[in-house]
C-alpha positions as CSV (number, residue, x, y, z in Angstrom):
1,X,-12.3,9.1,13.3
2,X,-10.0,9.1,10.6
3,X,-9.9,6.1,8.0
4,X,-7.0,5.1,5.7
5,X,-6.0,3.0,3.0
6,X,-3.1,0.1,2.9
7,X,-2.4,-1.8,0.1
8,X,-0.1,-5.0,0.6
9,X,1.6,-4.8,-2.6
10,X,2.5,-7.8,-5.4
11,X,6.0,-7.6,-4.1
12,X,5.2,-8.3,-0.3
13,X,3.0,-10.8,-1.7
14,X,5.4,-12.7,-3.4
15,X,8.0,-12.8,-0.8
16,X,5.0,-13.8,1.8
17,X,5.1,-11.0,3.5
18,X,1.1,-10.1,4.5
19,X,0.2,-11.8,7.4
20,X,3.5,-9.9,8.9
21,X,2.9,-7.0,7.8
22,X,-1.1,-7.4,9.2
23,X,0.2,-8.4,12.1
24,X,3.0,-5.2,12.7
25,X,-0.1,-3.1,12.0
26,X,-2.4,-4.6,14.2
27,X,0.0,-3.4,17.0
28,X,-1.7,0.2,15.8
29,X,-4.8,0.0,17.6
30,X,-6.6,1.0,14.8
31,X,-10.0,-1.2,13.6
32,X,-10.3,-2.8,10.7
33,X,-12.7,-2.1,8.4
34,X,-12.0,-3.7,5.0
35,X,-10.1,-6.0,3.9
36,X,-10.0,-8.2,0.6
37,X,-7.6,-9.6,-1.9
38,X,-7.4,-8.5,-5.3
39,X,-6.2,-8.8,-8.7
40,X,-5.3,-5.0,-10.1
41,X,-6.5,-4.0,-13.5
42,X,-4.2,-1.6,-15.4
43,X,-7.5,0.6,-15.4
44,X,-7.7,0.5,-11.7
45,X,-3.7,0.8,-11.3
46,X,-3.9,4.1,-13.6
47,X,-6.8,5.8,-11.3
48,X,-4.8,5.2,-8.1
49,X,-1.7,6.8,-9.8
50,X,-3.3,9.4,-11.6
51,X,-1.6,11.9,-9.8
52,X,1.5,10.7,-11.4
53,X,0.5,10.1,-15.3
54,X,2.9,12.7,-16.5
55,X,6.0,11.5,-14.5
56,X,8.5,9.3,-16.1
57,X,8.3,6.4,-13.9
58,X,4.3,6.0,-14.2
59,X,4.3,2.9,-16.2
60,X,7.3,1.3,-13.9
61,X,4.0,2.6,-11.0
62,X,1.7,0.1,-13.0
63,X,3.6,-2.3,-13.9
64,X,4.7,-2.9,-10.1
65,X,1.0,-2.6,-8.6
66,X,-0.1,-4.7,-11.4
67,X,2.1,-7.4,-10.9
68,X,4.1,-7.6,-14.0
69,X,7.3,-6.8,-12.4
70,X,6.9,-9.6,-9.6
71,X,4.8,-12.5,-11.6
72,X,2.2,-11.9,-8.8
73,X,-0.8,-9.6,-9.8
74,X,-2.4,-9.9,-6.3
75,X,-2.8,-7.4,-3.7
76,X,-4.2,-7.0,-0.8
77,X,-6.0,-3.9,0.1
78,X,-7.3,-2.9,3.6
79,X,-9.0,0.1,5.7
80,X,-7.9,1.3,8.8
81,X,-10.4,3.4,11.2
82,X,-9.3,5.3,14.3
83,X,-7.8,8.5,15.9
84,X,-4.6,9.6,13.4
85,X,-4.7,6.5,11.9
86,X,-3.3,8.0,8.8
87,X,-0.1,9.4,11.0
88,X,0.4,5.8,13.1
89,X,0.3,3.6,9.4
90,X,2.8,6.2,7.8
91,X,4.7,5.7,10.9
92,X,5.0,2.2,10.9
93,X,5.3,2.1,7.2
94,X,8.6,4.2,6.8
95,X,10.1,6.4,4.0
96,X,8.9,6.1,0.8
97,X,12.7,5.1,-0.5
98,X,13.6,1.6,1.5
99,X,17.0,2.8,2.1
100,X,15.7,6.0,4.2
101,X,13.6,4.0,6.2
102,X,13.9,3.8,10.0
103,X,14.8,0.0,10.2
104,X,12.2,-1.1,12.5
105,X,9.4,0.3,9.9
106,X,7.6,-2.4,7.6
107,X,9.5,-1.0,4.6
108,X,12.7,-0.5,6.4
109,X,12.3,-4.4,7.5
110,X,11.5,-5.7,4.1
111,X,11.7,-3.4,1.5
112,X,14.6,-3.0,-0.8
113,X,15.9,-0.8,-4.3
114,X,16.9,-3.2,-7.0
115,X,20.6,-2.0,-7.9
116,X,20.1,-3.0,-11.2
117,X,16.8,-2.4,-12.4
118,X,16.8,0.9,-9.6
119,X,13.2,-0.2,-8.8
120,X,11.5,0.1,-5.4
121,X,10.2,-3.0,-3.4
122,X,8.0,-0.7,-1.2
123,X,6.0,-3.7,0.0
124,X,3.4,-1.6,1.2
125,X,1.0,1.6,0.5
126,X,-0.3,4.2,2.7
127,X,-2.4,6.7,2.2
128,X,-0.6,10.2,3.0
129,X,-3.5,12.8,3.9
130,X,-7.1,12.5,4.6
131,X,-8.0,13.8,1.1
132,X,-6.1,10.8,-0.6
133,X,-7.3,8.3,1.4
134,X,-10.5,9.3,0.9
135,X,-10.6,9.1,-3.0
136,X,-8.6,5.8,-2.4
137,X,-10.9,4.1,-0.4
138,X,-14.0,4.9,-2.8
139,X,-11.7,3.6,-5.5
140,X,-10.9,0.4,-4.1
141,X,-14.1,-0.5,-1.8
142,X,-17.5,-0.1,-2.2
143,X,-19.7,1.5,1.0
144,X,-21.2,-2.3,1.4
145,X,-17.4,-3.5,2.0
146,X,-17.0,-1.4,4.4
147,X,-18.4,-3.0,8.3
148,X,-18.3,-0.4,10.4
């Protein structure tokens, strides 16, 4: 059984956008595991992104997961359990870049690139690969959060 991280980003959030987005995800068959809402730290932001410290568009990373570019610092993060259920949320999550999503994906429905500010209302974050989700789920749950 595979597990995977989703987080319902500040930008869904402040459009309304989570119970929708829970819902089109429930259509998965995939259990729920965790679930809880949360208010990201910039020290917690800068672990998930670590990866990406030494690109230019880190801080733009933090500032969105944070909040700061939405006035809406929650987010709401949730594990997925079941067979591929990395594979069937990247599905229904779409292309990183809003534009390239298939239309009928969650990002393709409501996500959108800022012309003027070029910056990307994902809505949504997947894990991509067992390893990430993983170190993401250890970094945003603790093993007594988890009901299996």
């Amino acid at each position: 059984m595979e597990r995977t991280l989703v987080l319902i980003k500040p930008d869904a959030m402040s459009k309304n956008l989570a119970g929708i987005i829970i819902y089109d995800l429930s259509n998965l068959n995939l259990k729920m595991i965790g679930l809880k809402l949360i208010k990201v730290s910039d020290e917690l932001a800068k672990k998930h992104y670590e990866e990406h410290k030494e690109k230019p568009f880190f801080k733009d990373l933090i500032n969105h997961i944070t909040g700061r570019l939405h006035n809406n610092e929650k987010v709401i993060a949730v594990v997925y359990e079941g067979k591929n259920a990395i594979g069937k949320i990247r599905e229904a999550v779409g292309a990183t870049h809003p534009d390239k999503a298939n239309p009928s994906s969650i990002r393709g429905k409501y996500g959108k690139v800022h012309t003027i500010t070029n910056c990307r209302e994902t809505v949504i974050h997947a894990s991509d690969s067992e390893k990430s989700a993983e170190k993401e789920i250890k970094l945003w749950f603790s093993k007594k959060e988890l009901i299996e």
